[in-house]
MARDO-389105 format. One record per residue (C-alpha): residue in three letters; x, y, z. Coordinates in steps of 0.1 Angstrom, whole numbers, padded with zeros to 4 digits, always signed. Example, Ala and Ser with C-alpha at 12.3 -4.5 7.8 and 13.67 -1.06 7.14 Angstrom:
ALA+0123-0045+0078/SER+0137-0011+0071/
This chain:
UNK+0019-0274+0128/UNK+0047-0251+0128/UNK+0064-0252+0170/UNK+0062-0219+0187/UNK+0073-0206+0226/UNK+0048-0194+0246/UNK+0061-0155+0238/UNK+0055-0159+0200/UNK+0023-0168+0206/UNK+0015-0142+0235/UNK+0030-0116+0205/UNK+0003-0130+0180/UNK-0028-0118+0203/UNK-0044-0084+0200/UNK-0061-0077+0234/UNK-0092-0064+0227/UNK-0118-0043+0248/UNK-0141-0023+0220/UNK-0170-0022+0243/UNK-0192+0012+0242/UNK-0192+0013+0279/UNK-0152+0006+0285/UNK-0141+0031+0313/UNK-0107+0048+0311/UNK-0096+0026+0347/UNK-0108-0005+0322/UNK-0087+0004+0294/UNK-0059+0011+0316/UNK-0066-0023+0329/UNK-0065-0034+0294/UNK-0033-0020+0284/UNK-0014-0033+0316/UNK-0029-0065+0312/UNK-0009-0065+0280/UNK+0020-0057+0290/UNK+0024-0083+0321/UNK+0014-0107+0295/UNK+0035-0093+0260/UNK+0008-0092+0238/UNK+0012-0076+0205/UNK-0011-0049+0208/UNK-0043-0034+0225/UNK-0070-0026+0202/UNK-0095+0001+0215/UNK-0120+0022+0200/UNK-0104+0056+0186/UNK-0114+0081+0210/UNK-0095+0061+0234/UNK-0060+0059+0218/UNK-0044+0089+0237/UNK-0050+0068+0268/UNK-0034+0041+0254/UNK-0012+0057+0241/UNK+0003+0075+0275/UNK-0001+0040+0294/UNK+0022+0020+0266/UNK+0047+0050+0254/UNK+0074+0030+0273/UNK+0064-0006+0267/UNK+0065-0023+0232/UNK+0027-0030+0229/UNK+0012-0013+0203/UNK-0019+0008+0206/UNK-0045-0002+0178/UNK-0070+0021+0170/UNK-0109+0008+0152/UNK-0119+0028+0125/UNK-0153+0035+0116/UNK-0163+0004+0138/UNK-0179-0019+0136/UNK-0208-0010+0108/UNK-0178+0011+0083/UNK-0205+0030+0071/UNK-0187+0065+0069/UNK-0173+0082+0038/UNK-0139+0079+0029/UNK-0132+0115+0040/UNK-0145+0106+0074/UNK-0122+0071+0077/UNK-0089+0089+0065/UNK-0100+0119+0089/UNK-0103+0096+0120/UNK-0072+0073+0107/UNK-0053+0104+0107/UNK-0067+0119+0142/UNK-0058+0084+0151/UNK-0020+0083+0139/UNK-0012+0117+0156/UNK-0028+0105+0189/UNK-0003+0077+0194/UNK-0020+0052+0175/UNK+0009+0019+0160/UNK-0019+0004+0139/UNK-0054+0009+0124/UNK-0075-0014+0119/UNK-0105+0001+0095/UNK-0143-0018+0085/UNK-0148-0016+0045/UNK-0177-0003+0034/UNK-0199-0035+0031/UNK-0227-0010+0015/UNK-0202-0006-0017/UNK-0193-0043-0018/UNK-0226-0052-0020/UNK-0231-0029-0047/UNK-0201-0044-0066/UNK-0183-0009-0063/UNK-0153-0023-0066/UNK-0136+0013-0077/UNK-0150+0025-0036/UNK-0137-0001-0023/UNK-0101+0002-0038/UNK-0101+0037-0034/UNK-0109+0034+0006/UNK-0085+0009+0010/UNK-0053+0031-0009/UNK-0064+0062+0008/UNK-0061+0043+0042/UNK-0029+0024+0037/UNK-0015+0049+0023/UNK-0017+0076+0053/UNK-0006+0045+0078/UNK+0023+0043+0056/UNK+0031+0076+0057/UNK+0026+0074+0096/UNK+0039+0095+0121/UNK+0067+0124+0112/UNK+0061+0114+0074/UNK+0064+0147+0054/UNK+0067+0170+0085/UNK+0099+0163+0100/UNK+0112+0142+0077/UNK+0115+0114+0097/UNK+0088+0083+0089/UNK+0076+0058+0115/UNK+0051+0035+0092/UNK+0017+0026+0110/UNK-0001-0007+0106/UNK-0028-0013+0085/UNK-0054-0037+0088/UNK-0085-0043+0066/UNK-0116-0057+0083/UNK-0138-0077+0059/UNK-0166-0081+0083/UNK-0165-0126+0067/UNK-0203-0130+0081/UNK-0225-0108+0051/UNK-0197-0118+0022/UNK-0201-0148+0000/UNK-0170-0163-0011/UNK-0171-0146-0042/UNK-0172-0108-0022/UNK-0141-0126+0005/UNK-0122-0133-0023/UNK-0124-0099-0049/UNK-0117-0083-0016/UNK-0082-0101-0009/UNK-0077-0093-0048/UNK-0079-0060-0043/UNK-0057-0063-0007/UNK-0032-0081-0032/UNK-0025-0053-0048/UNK-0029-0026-0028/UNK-0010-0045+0001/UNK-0022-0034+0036/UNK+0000-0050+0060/UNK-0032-0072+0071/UNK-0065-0081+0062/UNK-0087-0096+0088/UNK-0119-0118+0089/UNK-0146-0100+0116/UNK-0151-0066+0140/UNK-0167-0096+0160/UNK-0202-0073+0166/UNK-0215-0092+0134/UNK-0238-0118+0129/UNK-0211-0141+0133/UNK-0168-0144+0136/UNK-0136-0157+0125/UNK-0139-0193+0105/UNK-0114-0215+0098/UNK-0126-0218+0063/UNK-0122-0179+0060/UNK-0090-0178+0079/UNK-0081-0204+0048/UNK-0095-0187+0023/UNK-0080-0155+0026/UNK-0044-0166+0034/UNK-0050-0188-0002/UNK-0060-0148-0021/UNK-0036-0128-0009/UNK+0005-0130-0011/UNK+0029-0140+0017/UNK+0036-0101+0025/UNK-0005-0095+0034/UNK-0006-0112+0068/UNK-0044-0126+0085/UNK-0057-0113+0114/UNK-0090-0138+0126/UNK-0110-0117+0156/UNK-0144-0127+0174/UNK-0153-0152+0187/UNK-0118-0172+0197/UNK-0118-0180+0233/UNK-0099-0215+0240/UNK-0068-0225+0232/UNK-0073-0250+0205/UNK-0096-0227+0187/UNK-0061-0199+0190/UNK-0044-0230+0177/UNK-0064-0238+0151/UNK-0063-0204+0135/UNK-0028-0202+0137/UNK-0025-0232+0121/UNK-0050-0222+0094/UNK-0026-0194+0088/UNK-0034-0166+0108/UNK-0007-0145+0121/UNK-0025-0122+0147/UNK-0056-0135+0169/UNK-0080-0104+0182/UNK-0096-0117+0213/UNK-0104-0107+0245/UNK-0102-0141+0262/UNK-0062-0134+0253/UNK-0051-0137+0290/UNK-0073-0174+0295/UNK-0057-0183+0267/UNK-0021-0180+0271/UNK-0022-0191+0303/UNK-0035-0225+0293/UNK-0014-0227+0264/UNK+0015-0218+0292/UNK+0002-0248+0317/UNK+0005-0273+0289/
C-alpha cells in the first residue's frame, strides 16, 4: 500500500450531504466542516451550489454539484442545461448519473453522446468562450455499479476511455447497493491512468477508506469523512 499523510488522505474525501431535506444552516455546516478538516470537496445537490459556492469562494474546497441525481433519468438537454446552470453558479466539479435506461438498452451511441456533451461543457468551464479566459470544471461519471453486470461496468469505462472525463465513479449511494472493492478494481483495470476512480456509498470506517484506496480509488464520497480521518489521524 502506497504511504500517505493524514492531509492527502483528508484531500481524497468528498464530503457529502445529498439528502432531500438538507437545510441551508446544514449545508453551511457541511461546507465548514470541510474546510476545518481540508477535504477535497463538498458534494451537494444542484440547487444548492450557490450556497456553497458563497461559503467556500475563499477556501480551496471545491463545490461539487449532482446532476440528474440519483435515478439520471433526464434527457441530455436537461443534464447539459443543469451542468451548465451548475458551472455558472460556482460549481468546481460535476458529478452526473448515466442514463442506466439507455445502457440497458445497449444504446451505446446515448450513452457516449451524454457523456461528450457533459465533459465537454466542464471542460469548457467557467469564462470558456466569453471572456476568454478558461477555468476547466471536473467531470465525474456516476455508473450507478449495483443494476450493471460486468459486461455494462466495463463498455462503460470503454467508452470513459475515450471520451476521458476526469473521473468515473462506482454509486450515487441511494441504490440498491454501493461502492465494491471488486468494482473499484474493475474499473481502474478499463480505463487509462488519466481517468481517475471515485468509490461513494456506503464507506464509513477507516479500513473500508483504506481499502478502496488501495484498490485504486483516488477520491472517496462519504459522509462519515470527518469519523474517518480522525481515526486514521489517532493511529
Amino acid at each position: 500500500m502506497t504511504t500517505h499523510t493524514i492531509d492527502q488522505l483528508a484531500r481524497m474525501i468528498d464530503h457529502t450531504n445529498l439528502h432531500a431535506d438538507a437545510s441551508a444552516d446544514d449545508i453551511r455546516l457541511l461546507c465548514n466542516e470541510a474546510m476545518a478538516h481540508g477535504f477535497a470537496m463538498v458534494a451537494v445537490n444542484q440547487v444548492q451550489v450557490h450556497l456553497c459556492h458563497e461559503v467556500l469562494k475563499d477556501s480551496d474546497v471545491h463545490v461539487g454539484a449532482a446532476i440528474s441525481f440519483p435515478l439520471g433519468q433526464t434527457s441530455i438537454f436537461s443534464k447539459v442545461q443543469d451542468t451548465r446552470d451548475a458551472i455558472e453558479c460556482g460549481a468546481d466539479e460535476i458529478d452526473y448519473v448515466v442514463n442506466l435506461t439507455e445502457v440497458k438498452n445497449g444504446n451505446w451511441d446515448y450513452v457516449r453522446e451524454e457523456m461528450e456533451c457533459i465533459v465537454a461543457l466542464c471542460r469548457e468551464g467557467r469564462g470558456g468562450g466569453v471572456v476568454g479566459v478558461s477555468e476547466p470544471v471536473v467531470s465525474k461519471v456516476i455508473f450507478e455499479n449495483c443494476y450493471l453486470t460486468d459486461d455494462e461496468k466495463i463498455a462503460l469505462c470503454q467508452i470513459a476511455s475515450e471520451v476521458k472525463p476526469n473521473f468515473v465513479k462506482t454509486s450515487t449511494g441511494f441504490g440498491t447497493g454501493g461502492a465494491t472493492l471488486h468494482d473499484v478494481r474493475l474499473m481502474r483495470a478499463n480505463v487509462p491512468d488519466e481517468v481517475k476512480v471515485k468509490a461513494a456509498g456506503g464507506i464509513r470506517t477507516a479500513d473500508e477508506f483504506l481499502a478502496f484506496v488501495d484498490a485504486g480509488a483516488e477520491r472517496i464520497g462519504t459522509s462519515a469523512g470527518i469519523a474517518i480521518i480522525e481515526e486514521l489521524a489517532r493511529r
